[in-house]
N, C-alpha and C positions, 0 to 999 in steps of 0.2 A: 619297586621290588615285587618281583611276581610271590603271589603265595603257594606255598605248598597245597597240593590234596593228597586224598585218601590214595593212598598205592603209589602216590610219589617216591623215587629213590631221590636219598638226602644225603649227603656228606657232612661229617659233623665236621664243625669249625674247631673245637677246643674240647679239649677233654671233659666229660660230664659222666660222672656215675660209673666211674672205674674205665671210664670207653674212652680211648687216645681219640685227637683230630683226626681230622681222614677216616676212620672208620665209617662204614659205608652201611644203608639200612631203610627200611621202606616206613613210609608214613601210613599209620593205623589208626589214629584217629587226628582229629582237630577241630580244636575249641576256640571259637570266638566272644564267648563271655567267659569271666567279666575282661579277659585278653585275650589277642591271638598267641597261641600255642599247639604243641602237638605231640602226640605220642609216638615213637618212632621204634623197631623193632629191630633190633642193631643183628646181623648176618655173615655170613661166614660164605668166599667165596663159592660154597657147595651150597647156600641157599639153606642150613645150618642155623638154626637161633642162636645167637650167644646171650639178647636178654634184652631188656624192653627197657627205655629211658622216656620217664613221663615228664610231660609239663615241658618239655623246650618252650623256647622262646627265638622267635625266627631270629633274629640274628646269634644263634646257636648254631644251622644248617645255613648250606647251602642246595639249592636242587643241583640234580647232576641231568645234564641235557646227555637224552640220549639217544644217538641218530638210529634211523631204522636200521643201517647194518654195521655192527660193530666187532672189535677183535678185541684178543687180548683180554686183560682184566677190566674193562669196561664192558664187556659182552658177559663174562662171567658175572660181576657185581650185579649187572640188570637182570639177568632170568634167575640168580642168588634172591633178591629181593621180592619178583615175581613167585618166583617157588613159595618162599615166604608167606608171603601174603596170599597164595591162593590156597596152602596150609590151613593158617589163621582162621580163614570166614569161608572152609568148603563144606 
C-alpha cells in the first residue's frame, strides 16, 4: 500500500467525524509514531474548508491518482484540495 504525504488528495473510505465516504480532502500532516496516521482537511468542490479530521488511520483513505490532465469532478476535487493546502501553509 503506497503511503499518503503531505498535500496528498484522499478519499475517505467510511464515514468519520460527521464526513460521508467519498468525501474528498488533502493531507496536512502525518504521523508515524507511535502509528501511521494522518490529518486530512476535508474540501468543498470550490477548494472551500468544510473541517479537518485528525488521526486517520490509513486504511480510513484511499489516495486519489491524479493524472496530469483531468476533467470533470476529478479536476475540480484536485485544484479544490491544492487551493486548500496552499491556504493552510501560505
Amino acid at each position: 500500500m503506497t503511503k499518503a504525504k503531505r498535500y496528498d488528495t484522499v478519499v475517505l473510505r467510511e464515514e468519520v467525524g460527521g464526513f460521508q465516504a467519498g468525501e474528498v480532502g488533502a493531507v496536512v500532516e502525518v504521523y508515524t509514531t507511535p502509528y501511521e496516521a494522518y490529518d486530512v482537511e476535508i474540501v468543498t468542490n470550490d477548494g472551500e474548508t468544510k473541517g479537518l479530521v485528525e488521526g486517520l488511520r490509513p486504511d480510513q483513505i484511499d489516495l486519489t491518482a491524479m493524472p496530469t490532465e483531468r476533467s470533470g469532478a476529478a479536476a475540480r476535487a484536485g485544484a479544490a484540495t491544492q487551493h486548500a493546502a496552499d491556504r493552510r501553509y501560505a
